[in-house]
FIKOLZA-1660 file (N, C-alpha, C; in steps of 0.1 Angstrom, whole numbers, plus 5000, padded with zeros to 4 digits):
% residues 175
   i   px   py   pz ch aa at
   1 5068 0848 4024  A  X  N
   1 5073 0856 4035  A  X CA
   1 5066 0869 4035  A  X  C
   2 5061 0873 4047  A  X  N
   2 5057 0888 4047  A  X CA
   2 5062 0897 4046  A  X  C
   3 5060 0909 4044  A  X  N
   3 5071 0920 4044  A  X CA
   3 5065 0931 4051  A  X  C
   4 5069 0939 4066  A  X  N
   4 5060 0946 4070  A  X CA
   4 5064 0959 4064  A  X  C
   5 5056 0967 4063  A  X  N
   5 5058 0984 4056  A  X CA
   5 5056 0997 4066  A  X  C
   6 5065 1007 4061  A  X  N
   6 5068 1013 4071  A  X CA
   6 5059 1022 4084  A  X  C
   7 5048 1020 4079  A  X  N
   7 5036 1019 4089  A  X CA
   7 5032 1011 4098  A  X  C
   8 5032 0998 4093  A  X  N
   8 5033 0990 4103  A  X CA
   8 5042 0991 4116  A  X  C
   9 5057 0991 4109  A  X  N
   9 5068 0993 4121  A  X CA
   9 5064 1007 4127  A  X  C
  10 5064 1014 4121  A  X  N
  10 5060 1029 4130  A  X CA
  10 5045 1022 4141  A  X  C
  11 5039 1019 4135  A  X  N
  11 5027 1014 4149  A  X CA
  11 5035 1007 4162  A  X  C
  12 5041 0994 4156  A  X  N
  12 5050 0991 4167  A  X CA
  12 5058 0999 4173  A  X  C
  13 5064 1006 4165  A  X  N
  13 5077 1013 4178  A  X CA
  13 5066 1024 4186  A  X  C
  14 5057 1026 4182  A  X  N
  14 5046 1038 4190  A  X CA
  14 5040 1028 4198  A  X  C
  15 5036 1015 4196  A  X  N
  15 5031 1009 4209  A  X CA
  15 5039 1003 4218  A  X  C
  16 5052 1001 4213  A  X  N
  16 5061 0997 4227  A  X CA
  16 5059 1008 4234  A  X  C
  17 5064 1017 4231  A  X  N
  17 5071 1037 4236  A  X CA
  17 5054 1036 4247  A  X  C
  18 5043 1032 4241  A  X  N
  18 5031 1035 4247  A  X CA
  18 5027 1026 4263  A  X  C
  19 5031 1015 4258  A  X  N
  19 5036 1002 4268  A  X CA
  19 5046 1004 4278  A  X  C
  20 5051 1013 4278  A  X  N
  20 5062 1016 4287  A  X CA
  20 5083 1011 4289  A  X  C
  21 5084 1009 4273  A  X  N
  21 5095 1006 4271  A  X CA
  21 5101 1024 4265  A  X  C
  22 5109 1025 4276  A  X  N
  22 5114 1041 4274  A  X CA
  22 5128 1044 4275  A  X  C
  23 5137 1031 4271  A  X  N
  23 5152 1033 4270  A  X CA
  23 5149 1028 4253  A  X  C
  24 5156 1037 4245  A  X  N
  24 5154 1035 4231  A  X CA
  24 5162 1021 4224  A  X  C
  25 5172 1015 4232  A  X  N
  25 5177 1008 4226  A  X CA
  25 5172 0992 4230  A  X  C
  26 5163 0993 4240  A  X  N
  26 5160 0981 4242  A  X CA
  26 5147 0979 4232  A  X  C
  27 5140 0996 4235  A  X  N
  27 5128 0997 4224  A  X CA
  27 5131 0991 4209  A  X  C
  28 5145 0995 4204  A  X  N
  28 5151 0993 4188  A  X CA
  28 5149 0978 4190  A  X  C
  29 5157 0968 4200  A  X  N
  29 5161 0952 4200  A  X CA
  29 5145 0948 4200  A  X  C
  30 5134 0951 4206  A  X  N
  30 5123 0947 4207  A  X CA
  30 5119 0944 4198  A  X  C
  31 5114 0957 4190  A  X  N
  31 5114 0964 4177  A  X CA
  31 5120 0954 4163  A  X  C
  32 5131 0950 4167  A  X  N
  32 5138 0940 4158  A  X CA
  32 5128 0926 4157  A  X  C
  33 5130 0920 4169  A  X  N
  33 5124 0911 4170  A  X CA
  33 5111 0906 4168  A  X  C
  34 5103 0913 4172  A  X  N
  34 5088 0911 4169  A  X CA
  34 5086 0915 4152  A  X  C
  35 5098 0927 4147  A  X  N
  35 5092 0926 4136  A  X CA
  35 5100 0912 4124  A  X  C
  36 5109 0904 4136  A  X  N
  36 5112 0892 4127  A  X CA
  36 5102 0881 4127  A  X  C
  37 5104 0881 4141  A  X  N
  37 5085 0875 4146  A  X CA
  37 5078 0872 4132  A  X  C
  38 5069 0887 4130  A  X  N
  38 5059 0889 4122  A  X CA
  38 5061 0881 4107  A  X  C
  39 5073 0887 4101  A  X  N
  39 5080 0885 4090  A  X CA
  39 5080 0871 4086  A  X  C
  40 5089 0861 4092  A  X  N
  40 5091 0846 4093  A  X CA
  40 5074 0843 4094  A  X  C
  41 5062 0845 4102  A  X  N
  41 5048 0838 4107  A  X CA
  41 5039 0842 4100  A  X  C
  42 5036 0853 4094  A  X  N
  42 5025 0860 4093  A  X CA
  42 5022 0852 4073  A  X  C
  43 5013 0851 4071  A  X  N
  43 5010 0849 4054  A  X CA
  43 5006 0858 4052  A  X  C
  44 5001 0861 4037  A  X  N
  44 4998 0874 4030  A  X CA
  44 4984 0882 4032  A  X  C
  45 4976 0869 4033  A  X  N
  45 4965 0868 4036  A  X CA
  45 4957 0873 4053  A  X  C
  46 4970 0874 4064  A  X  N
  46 4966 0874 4074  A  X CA
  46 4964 0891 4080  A  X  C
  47 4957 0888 4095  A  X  N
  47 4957 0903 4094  A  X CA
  47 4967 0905 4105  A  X  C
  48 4973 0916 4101  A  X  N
  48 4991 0923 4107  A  X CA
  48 4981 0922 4121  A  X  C
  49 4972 0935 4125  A  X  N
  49 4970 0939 4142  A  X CA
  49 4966 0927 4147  A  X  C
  50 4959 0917 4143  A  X  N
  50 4957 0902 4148  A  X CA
  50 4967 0896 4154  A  X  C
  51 4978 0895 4147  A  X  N
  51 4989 0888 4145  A  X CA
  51 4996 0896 4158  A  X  C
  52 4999 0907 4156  A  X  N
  52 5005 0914 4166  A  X CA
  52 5000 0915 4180  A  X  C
  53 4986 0912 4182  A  X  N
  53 4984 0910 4193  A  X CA
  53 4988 0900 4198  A  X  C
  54 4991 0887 4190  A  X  N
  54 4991 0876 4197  A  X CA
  54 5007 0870 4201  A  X  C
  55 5015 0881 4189  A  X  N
  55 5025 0880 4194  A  X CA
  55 5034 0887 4206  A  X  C
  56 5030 0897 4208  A  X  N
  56 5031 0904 4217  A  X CA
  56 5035 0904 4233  A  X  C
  57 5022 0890 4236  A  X  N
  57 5024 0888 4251  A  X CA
  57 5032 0874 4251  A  X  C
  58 5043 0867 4239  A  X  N
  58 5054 0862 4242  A  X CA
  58 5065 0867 4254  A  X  C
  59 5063 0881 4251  A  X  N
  59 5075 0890 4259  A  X CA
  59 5078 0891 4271  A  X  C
  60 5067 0888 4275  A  X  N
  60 5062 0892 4294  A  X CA
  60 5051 0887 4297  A  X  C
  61 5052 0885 4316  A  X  N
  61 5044 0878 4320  A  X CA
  61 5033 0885 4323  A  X  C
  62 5033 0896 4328  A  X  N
  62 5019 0904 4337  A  X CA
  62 5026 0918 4323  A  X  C
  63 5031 0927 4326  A  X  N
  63 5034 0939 4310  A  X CA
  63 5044 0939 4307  A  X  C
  64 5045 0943 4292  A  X  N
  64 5056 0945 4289  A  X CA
  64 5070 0955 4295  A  X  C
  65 5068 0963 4299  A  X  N
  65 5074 0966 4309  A  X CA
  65 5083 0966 4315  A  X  C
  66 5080 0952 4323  A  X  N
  66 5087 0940 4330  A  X CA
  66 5099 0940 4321  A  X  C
  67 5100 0938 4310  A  X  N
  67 5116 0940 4300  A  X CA
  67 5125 0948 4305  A  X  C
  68 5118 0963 4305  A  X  N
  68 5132 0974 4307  A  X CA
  68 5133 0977 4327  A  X  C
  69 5123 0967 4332  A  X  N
  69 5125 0969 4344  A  X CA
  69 5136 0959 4347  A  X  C
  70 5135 0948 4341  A  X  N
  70 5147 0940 4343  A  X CA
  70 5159 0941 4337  A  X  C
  71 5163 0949 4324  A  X  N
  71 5177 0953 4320  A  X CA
  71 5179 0965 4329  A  X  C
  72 5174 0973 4333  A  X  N
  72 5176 0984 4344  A  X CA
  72 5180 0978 4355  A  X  C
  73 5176 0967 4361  A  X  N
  73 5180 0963 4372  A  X CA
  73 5192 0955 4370  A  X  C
  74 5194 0949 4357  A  X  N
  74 5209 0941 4354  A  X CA
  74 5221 0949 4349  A  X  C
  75 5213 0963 4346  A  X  N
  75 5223 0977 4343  A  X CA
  75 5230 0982 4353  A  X  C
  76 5225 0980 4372  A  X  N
  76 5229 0984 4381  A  X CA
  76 5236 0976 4388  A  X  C
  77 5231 0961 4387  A  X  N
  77 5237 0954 4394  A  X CA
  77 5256 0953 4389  A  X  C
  78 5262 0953 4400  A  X  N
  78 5279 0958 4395  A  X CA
  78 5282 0942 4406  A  X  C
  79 5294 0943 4401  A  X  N
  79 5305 0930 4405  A  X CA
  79 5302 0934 4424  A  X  C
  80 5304 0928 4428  A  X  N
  80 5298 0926 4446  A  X CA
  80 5286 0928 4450  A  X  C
  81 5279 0926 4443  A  X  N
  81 5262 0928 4448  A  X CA
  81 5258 0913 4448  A  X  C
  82 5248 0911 4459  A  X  N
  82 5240 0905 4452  A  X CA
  82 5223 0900 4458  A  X  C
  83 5221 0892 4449  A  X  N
  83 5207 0887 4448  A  X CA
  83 5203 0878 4456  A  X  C
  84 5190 0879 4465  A  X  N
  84 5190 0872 4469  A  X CA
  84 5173 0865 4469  A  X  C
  85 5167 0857 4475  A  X  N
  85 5153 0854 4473  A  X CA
  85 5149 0862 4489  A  X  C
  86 5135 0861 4488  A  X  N
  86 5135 0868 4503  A  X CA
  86 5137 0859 4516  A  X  C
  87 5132 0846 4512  A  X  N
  87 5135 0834 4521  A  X CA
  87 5151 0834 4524  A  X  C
  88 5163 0840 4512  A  X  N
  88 5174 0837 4512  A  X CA
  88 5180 0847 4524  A  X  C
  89 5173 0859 4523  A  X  N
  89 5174 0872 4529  A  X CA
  89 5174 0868 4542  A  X  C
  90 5160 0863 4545  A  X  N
  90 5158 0863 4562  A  X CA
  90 5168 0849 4567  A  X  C
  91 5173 0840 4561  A  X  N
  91 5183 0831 4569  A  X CA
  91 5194 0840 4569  A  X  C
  92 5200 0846 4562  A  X  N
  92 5212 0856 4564  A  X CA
  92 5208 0864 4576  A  X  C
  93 5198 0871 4575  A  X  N
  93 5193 0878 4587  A  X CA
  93 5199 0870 4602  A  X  C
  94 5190 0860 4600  A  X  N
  94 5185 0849 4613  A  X CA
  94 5203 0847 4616  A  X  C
  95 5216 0844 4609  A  X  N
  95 5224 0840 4608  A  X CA
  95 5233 0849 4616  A  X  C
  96 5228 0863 4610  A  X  N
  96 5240 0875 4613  A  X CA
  96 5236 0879 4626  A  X  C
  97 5220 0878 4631  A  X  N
  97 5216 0883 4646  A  X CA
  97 5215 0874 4653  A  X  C
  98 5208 0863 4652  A  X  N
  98 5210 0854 4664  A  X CA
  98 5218 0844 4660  A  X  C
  99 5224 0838 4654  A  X  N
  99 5234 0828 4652  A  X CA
  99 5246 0836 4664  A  X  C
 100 5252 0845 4669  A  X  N
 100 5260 0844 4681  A  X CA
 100 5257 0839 4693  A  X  C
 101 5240 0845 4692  A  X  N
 101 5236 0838 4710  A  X CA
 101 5239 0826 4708  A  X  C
 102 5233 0819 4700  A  X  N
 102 5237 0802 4696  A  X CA
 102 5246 0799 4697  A  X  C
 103 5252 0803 4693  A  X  N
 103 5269 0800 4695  A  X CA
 103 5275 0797 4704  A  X  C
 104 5274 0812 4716  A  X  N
 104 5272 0814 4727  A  X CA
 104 5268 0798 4734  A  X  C
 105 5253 0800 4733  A  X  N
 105 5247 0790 4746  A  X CA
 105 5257 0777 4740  A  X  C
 106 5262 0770 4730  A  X  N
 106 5265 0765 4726  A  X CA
 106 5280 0757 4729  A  X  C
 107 5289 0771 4732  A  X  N
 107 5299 0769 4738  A  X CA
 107 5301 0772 4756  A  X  C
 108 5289 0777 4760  A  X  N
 108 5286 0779 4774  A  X CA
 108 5284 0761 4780  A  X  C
 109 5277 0756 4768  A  X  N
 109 5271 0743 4775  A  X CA
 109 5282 0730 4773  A  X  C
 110 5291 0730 4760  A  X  N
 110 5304 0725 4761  A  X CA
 110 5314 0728 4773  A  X  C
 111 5317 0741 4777  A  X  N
 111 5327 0742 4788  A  X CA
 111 5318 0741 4802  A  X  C
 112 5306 0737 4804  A  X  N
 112 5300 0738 4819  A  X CA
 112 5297 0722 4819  A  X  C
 113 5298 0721 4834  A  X  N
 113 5293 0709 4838  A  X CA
 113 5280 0708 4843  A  X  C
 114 5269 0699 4840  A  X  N
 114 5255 0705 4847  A  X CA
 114 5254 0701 4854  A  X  C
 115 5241 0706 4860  A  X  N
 115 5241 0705 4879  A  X CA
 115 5227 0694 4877  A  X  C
 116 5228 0679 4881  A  X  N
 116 5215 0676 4881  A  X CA
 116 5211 0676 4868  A  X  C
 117 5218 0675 4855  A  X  N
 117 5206 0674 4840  A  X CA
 117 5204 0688 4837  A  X  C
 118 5205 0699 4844  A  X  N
 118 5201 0709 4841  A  X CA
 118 5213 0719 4836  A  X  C
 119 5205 0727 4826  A  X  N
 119 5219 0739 4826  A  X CA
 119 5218 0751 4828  A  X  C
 120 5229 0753 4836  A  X  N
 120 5231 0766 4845  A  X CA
 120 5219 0778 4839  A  X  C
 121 5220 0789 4843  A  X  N
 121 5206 0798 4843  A  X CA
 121 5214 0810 4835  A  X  C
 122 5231 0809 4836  A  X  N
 122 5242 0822 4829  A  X CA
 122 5238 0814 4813  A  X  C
 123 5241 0804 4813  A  X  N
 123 5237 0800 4796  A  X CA
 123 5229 0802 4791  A  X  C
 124 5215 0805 4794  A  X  N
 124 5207 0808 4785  A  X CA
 124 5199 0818 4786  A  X  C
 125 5200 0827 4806  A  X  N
 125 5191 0835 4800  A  X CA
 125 5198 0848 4793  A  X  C
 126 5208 0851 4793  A  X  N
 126 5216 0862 4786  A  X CA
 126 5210 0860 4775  A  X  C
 127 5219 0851 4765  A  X  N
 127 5211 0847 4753  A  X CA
 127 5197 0852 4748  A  X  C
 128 5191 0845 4755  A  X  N
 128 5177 0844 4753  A  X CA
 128 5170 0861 4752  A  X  C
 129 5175 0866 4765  A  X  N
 129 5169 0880 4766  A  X CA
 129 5174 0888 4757  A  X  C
 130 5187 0891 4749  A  X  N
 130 5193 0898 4739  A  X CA
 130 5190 0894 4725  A  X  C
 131 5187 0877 4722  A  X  N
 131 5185 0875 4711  A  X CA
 131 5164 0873 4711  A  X  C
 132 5161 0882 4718  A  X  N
 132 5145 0880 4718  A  X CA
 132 5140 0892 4709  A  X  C
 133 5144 0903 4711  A  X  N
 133 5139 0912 4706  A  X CA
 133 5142 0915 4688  A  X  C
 134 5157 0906 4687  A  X  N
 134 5158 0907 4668  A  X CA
 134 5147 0891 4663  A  X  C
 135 5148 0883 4672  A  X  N
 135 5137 0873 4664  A  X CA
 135 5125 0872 4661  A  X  C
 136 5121 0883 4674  A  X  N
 136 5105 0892 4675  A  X CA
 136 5103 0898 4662  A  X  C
 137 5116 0910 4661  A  X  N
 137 5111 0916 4647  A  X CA
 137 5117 0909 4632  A  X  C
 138 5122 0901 4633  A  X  N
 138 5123 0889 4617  A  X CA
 138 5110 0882 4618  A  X  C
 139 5108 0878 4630  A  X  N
 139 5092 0867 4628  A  X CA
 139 5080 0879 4623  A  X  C
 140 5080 0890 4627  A  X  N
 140 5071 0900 4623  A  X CA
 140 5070 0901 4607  A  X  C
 141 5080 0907 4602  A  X  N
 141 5087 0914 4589  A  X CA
 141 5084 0900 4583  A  X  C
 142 5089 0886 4586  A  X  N
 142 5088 0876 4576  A  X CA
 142 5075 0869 4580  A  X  C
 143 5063 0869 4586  A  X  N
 143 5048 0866 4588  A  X CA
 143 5043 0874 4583  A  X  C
 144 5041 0886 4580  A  X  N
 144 5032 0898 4581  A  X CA
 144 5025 0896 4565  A  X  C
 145 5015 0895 4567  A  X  N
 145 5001 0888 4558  A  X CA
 145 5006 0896 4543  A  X  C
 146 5000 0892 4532  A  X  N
 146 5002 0901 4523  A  X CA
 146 4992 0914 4522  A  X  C
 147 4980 0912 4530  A  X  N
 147 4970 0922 4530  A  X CA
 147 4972 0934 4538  A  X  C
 148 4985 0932 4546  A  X  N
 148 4991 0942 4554  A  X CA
 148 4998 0951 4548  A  X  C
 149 5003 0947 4533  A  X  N
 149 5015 0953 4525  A  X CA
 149 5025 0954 4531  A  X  C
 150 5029 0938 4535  A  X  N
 150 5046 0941 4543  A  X CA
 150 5054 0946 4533  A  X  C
 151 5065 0950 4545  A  X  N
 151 5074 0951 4537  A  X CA
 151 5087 0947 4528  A  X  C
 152 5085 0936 4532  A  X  N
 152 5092 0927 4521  A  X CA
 152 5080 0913 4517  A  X  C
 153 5080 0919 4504  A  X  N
 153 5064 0910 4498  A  X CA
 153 5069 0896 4498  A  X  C
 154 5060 0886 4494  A  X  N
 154 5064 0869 4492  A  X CA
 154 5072 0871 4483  A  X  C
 155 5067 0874 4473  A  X  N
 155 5081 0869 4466  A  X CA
 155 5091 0880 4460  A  X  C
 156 5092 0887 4463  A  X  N
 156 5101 0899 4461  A  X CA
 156 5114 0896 4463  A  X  C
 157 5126 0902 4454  A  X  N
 157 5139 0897 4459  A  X CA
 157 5145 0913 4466  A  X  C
 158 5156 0903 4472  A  X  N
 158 5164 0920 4480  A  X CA
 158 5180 0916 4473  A  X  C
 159 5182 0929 4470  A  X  N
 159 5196 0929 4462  A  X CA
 159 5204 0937 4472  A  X  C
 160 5214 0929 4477  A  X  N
 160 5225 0933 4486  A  X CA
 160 5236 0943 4481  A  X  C
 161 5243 0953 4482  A  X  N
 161 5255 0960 4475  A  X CA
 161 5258 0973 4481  A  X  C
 162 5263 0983 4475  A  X  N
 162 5269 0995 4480  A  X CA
 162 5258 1005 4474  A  X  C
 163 5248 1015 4480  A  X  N
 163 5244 1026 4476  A  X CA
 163 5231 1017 4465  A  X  C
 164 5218 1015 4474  A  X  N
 164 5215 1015 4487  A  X CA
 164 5223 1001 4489  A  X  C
 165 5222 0996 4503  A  X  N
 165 5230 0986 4511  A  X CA
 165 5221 0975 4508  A  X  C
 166 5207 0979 4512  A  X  N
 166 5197 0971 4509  A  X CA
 166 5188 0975 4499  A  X  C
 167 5184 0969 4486  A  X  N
 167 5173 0971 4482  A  X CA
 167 5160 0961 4478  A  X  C
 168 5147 0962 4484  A  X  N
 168 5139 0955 4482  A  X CA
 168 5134 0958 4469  A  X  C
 169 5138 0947 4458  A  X  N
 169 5128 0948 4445  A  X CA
 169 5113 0941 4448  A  X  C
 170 5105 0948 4440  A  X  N
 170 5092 0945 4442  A  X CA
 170 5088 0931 4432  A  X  C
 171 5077 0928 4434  A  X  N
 171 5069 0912 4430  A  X CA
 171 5072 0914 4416  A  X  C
 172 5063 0924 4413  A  X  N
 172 5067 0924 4395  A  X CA
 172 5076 0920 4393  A  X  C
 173 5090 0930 4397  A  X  N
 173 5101 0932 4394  A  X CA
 173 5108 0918 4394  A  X  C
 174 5107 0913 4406  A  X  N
 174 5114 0901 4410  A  X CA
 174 5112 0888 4402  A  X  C
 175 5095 0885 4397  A  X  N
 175 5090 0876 4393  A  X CA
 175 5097 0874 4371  A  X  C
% end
């Protein structure tokens, strides 16, 4: 079994801190681990900074980073928030603005008798003309290319709650 020495650990905790892990206790749990990592894998014979590179990108997908971005994000998130995907976002959207016109034309066309096959002109053009302008801007916001830098990316999630109401986490973040 290897045994790492106190230089070693000092390089690690200098290259997380370098990497961008800047809340110290997640830095310490990291710190633990990779140097159990090392300890249990490494033989006597091998070389520590080899070894450590290879261990390293276990941790995360695109940087390390990504770690204290997501305990910061699980640090905030409190009892009534929540998470959602962005596809999950925009049917909530679609639900809370136009699901009444629907409703609407829907109970317009149960209580009316039609004239000829057709249905009356009160059923749908109300509807139609009030629920045009929020479906215009969801089909915008949820098409808008990635080369545009919309504003709510593919895969980005939006976390629902008090203070902000809405917040769009970014791809990194989300992924």
């Amino acid at each position: 079994m290897y045994r790492l020495n106190d230089q070693q650990i000092d390089f690690i905790h200098s290259d997380l801190l370098r990497r961008g892990i800047r809340t110290e206790s997640i830095r310490l749990n990291l710190l633990d681990h990779i140097c159990i990592l090392i300890e249990e894998h490494l033989h006597e014979k091998d070389d520590f900074y080899q070894y450590y590179t290879t261990v390293l990108p276990k941790f995360y997908k695109q940087e390390l980073c990504e770690l204290e971005e997501e305990a910061r994000l699980l640090m905030t998130m409190r009892k009534g928030h929540l998470l959602l995907y962005r596809s999950q976002f925009f049917l909530l959207l679609f639900i809370v603005l136009i699901g009444p016109f629907i409703t609407f034309d829907l109970v317009q066309i149960a209580h009316s008798t039609p004239i000829a096959g057709q249905i009356p002109s009160r059923v749908w053009a109300g509807p139609l003309i009030f629920a045009l302008f929020p479906m215009l801007t969801l089909l915008v916001l949820f098409l808008t290319p990635e080369r545009f830098d919309p504003l709510f990316p593919r895969r980005a999630r939006v976390l629902l709650g008090s203070r902000p109401f809405i917040r769009i986490l970014p791809v990194d973040f989300a992924s």
